[in-house]
Structures are given as C-alpha cells and as structure tokens.
N, CA, C and O atoms as CSV, one atom per row, in Angstrom:
chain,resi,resn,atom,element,x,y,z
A,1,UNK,N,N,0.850,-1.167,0.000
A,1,UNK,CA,C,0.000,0.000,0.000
A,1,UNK,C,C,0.900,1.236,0.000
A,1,UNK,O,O,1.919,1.375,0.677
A,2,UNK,N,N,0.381,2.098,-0.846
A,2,UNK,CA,C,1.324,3.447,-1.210
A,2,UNK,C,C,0.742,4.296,0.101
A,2,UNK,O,O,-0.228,4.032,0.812
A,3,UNK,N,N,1.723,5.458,0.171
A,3,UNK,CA,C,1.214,6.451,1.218
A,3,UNK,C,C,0.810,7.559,0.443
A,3,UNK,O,O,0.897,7.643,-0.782
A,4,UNK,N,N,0.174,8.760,1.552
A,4,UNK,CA,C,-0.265,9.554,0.685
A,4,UNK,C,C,-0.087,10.949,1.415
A,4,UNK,O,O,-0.548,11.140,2.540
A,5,UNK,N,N,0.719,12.062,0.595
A,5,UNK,CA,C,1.430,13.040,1.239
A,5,UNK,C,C,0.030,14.274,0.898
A,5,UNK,O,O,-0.387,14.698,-0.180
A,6,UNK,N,N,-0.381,14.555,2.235
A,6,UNK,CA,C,-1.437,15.890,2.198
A,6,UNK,C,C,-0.911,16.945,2.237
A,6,UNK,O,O,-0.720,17.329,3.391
A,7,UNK,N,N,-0.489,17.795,1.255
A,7,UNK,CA,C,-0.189,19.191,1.155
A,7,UNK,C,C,-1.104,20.873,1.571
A,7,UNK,O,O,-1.799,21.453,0.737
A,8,UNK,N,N,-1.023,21.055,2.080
A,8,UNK,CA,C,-1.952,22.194,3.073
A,8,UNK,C,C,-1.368,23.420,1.829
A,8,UNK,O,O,-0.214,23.637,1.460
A,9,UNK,N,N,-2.618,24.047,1.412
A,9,UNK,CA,C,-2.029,25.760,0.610
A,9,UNK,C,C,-3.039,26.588,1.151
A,9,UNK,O,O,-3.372,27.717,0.791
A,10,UNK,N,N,-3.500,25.855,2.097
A,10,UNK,CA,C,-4.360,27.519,2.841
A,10,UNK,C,C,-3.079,28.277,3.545
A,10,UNK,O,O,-2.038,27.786,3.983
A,11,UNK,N,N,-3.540,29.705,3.498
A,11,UNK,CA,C,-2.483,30.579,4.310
A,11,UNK,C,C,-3.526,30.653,5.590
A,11,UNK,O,O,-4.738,30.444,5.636
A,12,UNK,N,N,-2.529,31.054,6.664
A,12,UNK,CA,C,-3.269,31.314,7.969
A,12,UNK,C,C,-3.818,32.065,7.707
A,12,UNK,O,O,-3.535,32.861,6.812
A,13,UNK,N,N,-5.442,32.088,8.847
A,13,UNK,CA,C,-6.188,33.045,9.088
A,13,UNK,C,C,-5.586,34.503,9.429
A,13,UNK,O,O,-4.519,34.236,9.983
A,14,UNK,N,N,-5.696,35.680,9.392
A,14,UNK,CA,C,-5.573,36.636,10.110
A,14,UNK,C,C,-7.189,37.450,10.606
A,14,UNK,O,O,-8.094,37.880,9.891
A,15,UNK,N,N,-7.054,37.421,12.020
A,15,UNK,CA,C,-8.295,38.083,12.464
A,15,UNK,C,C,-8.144,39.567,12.511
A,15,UNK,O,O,-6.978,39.933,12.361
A,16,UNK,N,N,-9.143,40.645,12.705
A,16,UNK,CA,C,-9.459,41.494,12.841
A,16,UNK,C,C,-9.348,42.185,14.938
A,16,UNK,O,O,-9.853,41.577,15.882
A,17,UNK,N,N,-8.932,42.887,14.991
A,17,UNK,CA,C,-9.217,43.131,16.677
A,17,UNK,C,C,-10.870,43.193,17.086
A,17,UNK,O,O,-11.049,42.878,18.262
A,18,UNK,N,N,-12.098,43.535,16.347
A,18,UNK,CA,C,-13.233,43.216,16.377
A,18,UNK,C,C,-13.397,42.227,16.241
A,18,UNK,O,O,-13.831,41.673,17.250
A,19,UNK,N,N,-13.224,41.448,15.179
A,19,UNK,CA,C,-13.401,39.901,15.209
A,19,UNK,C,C,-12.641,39.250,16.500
A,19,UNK,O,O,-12.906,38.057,16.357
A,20,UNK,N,N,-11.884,39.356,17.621
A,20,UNK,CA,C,-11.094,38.247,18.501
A,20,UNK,C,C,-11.851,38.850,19.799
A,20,UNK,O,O,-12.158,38.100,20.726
A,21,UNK,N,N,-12.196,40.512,19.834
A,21,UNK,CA,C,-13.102,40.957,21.162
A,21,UNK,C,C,-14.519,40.224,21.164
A,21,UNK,O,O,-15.068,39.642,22.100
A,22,UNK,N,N,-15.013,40.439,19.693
A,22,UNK,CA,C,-16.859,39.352,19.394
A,22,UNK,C,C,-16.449,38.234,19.948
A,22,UNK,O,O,-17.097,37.927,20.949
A,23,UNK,N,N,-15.355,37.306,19.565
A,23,UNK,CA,C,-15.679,35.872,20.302
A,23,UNK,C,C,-15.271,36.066,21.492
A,23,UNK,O,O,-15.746,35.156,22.171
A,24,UNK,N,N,-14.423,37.001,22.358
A,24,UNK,CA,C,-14.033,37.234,23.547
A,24,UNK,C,C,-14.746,37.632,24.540
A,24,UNK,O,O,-14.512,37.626,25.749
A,25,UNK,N,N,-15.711,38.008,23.892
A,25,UNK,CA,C,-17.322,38.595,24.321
A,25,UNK,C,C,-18.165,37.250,24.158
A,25,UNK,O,O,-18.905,36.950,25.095
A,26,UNK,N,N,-18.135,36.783,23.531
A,26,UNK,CA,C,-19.210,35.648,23.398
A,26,UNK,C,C,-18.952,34.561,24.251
A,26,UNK,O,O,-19.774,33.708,24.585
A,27,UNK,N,N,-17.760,34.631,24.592
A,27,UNK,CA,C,-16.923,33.767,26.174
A,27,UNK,C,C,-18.013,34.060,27.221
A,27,UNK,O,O,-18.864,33.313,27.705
A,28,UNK,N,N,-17.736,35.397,27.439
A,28,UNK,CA,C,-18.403,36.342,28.841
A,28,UNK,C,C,-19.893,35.628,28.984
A,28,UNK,O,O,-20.336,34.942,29.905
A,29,UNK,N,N,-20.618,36.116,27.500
A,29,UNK,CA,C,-21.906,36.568,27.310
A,29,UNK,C,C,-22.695,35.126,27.746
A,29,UNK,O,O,-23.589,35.101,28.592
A,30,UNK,N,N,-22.211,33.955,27.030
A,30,UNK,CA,C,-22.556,32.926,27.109
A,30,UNK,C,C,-22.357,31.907,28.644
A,30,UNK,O,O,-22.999,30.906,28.961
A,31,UNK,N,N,-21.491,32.441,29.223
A,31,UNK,CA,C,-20.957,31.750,29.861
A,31,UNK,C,C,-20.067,30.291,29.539
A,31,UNK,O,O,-19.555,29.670,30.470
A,32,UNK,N,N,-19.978,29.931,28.418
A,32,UNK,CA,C,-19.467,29.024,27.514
A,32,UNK,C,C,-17.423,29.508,28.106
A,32,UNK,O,O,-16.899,30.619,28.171
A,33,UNK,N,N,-16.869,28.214,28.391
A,33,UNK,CA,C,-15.592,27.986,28.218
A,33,UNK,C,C,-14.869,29.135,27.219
A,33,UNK,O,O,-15.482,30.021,26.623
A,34,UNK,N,N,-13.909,28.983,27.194
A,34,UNK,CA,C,-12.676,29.533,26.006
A,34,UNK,C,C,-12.491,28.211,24.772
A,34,UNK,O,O,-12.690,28.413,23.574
A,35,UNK,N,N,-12.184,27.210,25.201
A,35,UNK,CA,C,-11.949,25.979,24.230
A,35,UNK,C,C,-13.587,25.539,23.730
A,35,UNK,O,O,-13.688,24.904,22.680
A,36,UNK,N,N,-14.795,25.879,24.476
A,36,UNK,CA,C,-15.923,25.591,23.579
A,36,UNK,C,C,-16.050,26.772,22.844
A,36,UNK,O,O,-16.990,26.610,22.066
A,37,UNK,N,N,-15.463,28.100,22.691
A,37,UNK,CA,C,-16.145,28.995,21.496
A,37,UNK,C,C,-15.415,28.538,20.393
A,37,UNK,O,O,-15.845,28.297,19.265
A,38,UNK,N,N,-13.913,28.409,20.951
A,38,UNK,CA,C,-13.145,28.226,19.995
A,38,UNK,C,C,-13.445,27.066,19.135
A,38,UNK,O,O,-13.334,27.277,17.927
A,39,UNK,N,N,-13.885,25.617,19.590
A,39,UNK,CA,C,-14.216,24.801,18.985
A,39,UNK,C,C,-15.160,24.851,17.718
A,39,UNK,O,O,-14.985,24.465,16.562
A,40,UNK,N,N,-16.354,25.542,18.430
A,40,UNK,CA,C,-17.832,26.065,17.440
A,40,UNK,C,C,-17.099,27.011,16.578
A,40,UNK,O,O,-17.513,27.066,15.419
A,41,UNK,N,N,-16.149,27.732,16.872
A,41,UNK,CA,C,-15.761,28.317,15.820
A,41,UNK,C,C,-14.435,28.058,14.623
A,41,UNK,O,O,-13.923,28.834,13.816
A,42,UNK,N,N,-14.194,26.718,14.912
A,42,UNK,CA,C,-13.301,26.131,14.194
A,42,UNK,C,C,-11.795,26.567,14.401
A,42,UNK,O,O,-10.907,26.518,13.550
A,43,UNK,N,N,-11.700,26.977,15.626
A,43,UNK,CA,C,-10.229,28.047,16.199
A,43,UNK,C,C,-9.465,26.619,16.864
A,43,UNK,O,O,-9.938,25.543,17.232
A,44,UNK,N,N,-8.009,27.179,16.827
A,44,UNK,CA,C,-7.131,26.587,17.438
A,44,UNK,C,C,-7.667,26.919,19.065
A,44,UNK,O,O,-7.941,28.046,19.477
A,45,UNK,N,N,-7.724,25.943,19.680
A,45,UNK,CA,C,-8.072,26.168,21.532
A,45,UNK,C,C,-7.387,27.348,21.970
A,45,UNK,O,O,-8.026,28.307,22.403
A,46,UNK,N,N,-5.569,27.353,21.856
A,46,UNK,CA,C,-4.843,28.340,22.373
A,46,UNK,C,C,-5.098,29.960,21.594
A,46,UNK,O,O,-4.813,31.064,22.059
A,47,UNK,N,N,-5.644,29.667,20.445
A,47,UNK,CA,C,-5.913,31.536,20.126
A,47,UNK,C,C,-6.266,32.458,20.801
A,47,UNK,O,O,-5.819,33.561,21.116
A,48,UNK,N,N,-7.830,31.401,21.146
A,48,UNK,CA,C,-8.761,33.264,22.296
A,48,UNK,C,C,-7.639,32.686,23.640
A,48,UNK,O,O,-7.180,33.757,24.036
A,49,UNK,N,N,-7.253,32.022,24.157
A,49,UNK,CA,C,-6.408,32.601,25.368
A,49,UNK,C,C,-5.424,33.273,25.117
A,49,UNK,O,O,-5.032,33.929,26.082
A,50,UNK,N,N,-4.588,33.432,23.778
A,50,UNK,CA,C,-3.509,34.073,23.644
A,50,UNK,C,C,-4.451,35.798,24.048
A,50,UNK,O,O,-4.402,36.642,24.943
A,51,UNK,N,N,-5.309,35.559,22.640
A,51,UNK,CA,C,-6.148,36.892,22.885
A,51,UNK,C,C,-6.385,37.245,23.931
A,51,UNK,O,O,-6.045,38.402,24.176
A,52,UNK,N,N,-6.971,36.568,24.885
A,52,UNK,CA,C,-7.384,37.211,26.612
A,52,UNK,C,C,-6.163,37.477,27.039
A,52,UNK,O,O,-6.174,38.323,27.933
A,53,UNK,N,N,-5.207,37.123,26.777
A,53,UNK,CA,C,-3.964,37.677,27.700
A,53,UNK,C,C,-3.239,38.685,27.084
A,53,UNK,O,O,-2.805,39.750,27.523
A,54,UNK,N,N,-3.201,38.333,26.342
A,54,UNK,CA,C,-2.836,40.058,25.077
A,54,UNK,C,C,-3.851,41.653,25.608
A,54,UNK,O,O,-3.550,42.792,25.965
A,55,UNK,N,N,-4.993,40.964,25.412
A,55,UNK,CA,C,-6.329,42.016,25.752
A,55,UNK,C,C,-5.763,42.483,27.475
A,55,UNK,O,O,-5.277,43.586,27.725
A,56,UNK,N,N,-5.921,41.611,28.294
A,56,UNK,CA,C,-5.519,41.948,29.462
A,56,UNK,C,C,-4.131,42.668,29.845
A,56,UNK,O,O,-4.029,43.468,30.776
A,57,UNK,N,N,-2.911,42.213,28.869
A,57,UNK,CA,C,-1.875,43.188,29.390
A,57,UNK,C,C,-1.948,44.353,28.450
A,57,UNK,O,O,-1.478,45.411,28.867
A,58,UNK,N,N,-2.407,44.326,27.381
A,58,UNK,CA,C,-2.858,45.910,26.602
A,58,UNK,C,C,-3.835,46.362,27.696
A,58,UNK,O,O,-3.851,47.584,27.549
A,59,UNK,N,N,-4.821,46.000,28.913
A,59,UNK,CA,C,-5.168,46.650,29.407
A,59,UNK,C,C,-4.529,47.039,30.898
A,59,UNK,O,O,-4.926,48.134,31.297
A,60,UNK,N,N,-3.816,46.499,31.596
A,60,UNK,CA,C,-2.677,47.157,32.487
A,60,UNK,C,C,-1.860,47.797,31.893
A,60,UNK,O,O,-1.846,48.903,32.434
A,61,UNK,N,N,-0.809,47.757,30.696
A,61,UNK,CA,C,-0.356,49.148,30.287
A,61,UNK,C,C,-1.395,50.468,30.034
A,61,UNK,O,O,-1.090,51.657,30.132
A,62,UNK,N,N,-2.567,49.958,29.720
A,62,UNK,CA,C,-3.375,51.794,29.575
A,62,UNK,C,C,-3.771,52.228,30.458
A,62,UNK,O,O,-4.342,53.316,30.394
A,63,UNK,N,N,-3.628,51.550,31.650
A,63,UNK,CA,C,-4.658,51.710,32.932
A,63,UNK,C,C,-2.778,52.663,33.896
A,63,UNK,O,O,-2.861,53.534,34.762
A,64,UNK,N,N,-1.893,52.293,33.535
A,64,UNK,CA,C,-0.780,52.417,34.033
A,64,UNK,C,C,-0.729,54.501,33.386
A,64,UNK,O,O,-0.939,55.209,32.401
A,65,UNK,N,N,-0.175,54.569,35.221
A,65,UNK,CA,C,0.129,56.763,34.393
A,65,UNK,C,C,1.184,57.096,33.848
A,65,UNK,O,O,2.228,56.769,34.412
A,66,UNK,N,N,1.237,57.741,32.767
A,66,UNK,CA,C,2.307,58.354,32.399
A,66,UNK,C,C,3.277,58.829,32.910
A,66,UNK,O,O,3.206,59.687,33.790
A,67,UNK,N,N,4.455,58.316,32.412
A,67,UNK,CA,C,6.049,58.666,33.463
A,67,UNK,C,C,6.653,59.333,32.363
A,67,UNK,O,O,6.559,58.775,31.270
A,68,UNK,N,N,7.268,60.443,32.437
A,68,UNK,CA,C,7.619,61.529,31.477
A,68,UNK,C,C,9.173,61.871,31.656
A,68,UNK,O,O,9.338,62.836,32.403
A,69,UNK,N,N,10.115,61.425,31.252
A,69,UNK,CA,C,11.362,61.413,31.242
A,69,UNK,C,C,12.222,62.552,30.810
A,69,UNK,O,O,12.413,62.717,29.606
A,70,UNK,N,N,12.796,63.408,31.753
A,70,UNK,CA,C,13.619,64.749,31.432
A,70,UNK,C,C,14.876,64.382,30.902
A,70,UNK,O,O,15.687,65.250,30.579
C-alpha cells in the first residue's frame, strides 16, 4: 500500500481586533468555556487565550500613568 502526502495551501487566518473581542465577548456573554467557542468556531483552543492575555496586558499598560522622562 502506497502512502499519501497531504499538502496544506491555505495561508493562515488573520483576524481582525473586532473579530477576537466578538468571540471574547461571546466567552463572557454565554458563559461558555474559552476551548468551547473556539471549537464552534473552528479556532485553534490556544488563540482566544492568547487573545485574553494580550487584551488583558494591553489593558494594564493603559490603565498604568504616564512617566515623562527629562
């Protein structure tokens, strides 16, 4: 029996910052897991957590005051 070599030519997805907050929101809204949105939505499990933790330290740097250097 011969083998059979599967060649992949999709390029990765790239999301939108609206598109990764909607399913990041739909986490919240639903009460639904991180690995069940991602699933229903055909996502790698680790994406929306990369996203929640991205989202979360973009939000301690803005929340952080300006230090102004002489």
């Amino acid at each position: 029996m011969s083998s059979i070599e599967i060649i992949r030519t999709e390029r990765r997805r790239r999301y939108s910052e609206a598109e990764k907050l909607a399913l990041l929101a739909e986490v919240n809204r639903d009460g639904s897991t991180v690995a069940e949105v991602a699933r229903r939505h055909g996502l790698a499990e680790n994406l929306p957590y990369n996203w929640r933790s991205h989202q979360r330290v973009r939000a301690s740097i803005a929340s952080e005051p300006l230090q102004f250097v002489s």
